[in-house]
C-alpha positions in Angstrom: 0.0 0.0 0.0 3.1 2.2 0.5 4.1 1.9 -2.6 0.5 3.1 -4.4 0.3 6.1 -2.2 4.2 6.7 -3.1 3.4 6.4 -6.7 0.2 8.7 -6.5 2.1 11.3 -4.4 4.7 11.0 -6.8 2.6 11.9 -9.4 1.1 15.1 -7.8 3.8 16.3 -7.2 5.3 16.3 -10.2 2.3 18.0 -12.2 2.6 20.5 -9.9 6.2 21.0 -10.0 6.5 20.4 -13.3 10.0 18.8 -13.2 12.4 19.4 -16.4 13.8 16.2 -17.7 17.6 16.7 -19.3 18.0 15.5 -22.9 20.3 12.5 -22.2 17.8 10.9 -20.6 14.8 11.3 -22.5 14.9 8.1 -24.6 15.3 6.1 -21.1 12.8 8.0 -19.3 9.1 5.9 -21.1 11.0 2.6 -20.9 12.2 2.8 -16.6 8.1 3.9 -16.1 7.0 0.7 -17.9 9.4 -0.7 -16.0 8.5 0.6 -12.7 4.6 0.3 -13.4 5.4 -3.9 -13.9 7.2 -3.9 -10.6 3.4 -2.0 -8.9 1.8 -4.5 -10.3 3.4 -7.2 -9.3 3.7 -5.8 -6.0 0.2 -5.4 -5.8 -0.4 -9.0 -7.2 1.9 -10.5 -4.6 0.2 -8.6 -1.9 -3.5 -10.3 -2.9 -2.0 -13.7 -3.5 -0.7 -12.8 0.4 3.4 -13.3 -0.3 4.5 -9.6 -0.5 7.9 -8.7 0.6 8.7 -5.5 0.5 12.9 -6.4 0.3 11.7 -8.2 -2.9 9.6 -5.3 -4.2 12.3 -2.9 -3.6 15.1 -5.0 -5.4 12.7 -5.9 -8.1 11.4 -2.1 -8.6 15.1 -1.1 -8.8 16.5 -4.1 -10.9 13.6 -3.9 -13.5 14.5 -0.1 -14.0 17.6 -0.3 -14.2 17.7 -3.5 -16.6 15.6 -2.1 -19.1 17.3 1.5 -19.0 20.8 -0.5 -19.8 18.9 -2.5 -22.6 17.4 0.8 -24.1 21.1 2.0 -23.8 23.1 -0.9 -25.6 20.5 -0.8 -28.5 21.3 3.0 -28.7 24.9 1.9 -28.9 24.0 -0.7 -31.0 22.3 1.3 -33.4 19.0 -0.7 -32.9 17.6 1.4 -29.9 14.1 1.4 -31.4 13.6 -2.3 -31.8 15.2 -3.4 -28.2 12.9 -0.3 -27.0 9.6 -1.5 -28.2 10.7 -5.5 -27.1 11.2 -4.3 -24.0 7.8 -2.7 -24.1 6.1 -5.7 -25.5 7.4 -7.8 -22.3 6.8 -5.3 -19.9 3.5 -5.0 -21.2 2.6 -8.5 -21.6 3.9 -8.8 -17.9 1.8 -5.8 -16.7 -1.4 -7.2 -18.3 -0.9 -10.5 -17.0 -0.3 -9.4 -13.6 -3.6 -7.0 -14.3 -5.4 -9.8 -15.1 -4.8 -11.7 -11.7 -5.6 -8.7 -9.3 -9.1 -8.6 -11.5 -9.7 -12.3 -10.6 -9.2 -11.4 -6.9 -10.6 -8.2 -6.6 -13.9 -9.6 -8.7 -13.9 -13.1 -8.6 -14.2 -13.3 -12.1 
């Protein structure tokens, strides 16, 4: 739960402060949120399914960040930063539905 109300205070404040994000780190910055939005989720999920750690959550928050920023930055060095961004996406997102799809069944049942 600390890490919704982290995430939505996160958020306020950063529409109202309006942060400005430096150039270098622009084509990271969509990838580490996907990134970070997968590790909510799962957090959430592990909380329903009633095996949430929050040493796990932390490590996994930070690892899945900064694994998918490194990947975003050897395509870029590669010369292939578009296609390792959007597999990255594709996982991510495939993880994030998946893990949205098991807190539905336990929030509805269904």
């Amino acid at each position: 739960m600390i890490a919704v109300v982290g995430l939505v205070v996160g958020v306020v404040v950063g529409l109202f402060v309006q942060p400005s994000v430096p150039s270098a780190v622009v084509p990271y910055l969509p990838i580490a949120v996907v990134a970070a939005l997968d590790a909510v989720f799962g957090g959430v999920r592990a909380m329903l399914d009633g095996v949430f750690d929050d040493k796990v959550f932390v490590v996994s928050f930070l690892f899945n960040v900064m694994v998918a920023a490194l990947i975003v930055f050897l395509g870029d060095q590669l010369g292939v930063g578009s296609q390792l961004s959007t597999g990255v996406v594709v996982v991510l997102g495939v993880r994030i539905f998946s893990n949205a799809a098991a807190i539905r069944r336990h929030v509805f049942r269904a």
